[in-house]
C-alpha positions in Angstrom: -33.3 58.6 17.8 -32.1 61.7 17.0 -28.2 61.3 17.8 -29.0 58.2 14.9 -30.2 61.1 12.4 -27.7 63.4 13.5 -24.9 59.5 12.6 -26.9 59.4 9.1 -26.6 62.7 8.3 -22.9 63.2 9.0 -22.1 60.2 7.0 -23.7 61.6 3.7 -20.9 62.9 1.3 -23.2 64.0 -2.1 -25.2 66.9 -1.8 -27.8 65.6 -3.6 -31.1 67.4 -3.7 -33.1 65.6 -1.7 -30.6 66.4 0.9 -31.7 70.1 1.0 -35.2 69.2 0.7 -34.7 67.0 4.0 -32.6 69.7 5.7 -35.6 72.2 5.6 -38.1 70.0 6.5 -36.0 69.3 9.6 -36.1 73.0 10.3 -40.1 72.9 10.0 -40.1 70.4 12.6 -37.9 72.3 14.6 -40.1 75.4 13.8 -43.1 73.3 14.7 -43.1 70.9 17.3 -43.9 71.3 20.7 -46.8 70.0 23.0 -49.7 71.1 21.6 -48.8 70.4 17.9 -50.8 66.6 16.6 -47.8 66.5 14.0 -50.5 65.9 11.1 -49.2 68.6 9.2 -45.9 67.6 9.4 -46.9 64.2 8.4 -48.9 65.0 5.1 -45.6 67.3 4.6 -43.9 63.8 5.1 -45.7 61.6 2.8 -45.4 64.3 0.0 -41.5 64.6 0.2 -41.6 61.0 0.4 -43.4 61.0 -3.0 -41.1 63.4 -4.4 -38.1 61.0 -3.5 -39.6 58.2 -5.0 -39.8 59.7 -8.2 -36.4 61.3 -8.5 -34.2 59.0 -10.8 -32.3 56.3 -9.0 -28.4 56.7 -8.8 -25.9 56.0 -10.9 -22.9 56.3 -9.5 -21.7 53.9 -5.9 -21.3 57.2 -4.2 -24.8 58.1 -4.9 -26.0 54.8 -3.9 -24.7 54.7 -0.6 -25.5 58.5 0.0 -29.2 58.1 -0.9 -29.4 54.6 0.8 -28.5 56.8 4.2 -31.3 59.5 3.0 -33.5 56.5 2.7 -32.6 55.4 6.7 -33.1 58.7 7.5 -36.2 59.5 6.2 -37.5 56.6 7.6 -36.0 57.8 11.2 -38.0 61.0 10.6 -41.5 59.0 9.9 -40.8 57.3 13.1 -39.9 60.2 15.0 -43.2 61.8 14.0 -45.4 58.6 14.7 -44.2 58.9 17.9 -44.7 62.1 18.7 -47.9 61.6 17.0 -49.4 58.9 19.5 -47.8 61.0 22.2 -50.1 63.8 21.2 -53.0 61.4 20.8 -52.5 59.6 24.7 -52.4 62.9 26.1 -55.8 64.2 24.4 -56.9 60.9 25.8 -56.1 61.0 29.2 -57.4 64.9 29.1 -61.1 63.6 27.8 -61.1 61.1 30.8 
């Protein structure tokens, strides 16, 4: 999963940015993540920076469409990433209350 971000990301030409934006939130989750982190801060962090994308205006040139399609794919490589690590977290508290 993350060689595929590491593909999207190298493919992105613009610097658009929501690139930035993504770019430090990467380095949160490097900043943050290990065994004992639930990821729910790093999710609400998510969902807001997937608000702000939402509302920035949509592209106008064919450069900017493909670039922010990619930012699209890669967000939605990050939200999974997080689930995952997310349920992780939650099997393991699981396994610790049995």
């Amino acid at each position: 999963m993350l060689m595929e971000m590491y593909r999207l990301i190298r493919r992105i030409h613009s610097n658009h940015p929501t690139l930035q934006r993504i770019a430090d939130f990467l380095g949160q989750i490097a900043d943050d993540y290990d065994a004992h982190n639930d990821v729910r801060k790093l999710l609400a962090d998510f969902d807001a920076m997937w608000q702000e994308m939402k509302e920035t205006p949509l592209p106008v040139t064919r450069e900017e469409f493909e670039d922010r399609a990619l930012l699209f794919a890669l967000m939605q490589d990050i939200e999974e990433f997080l689930q995952i690590k997310a349920e992780f977290f939650q099997k393991t508290m699981d396994r610790k209350a049995l």
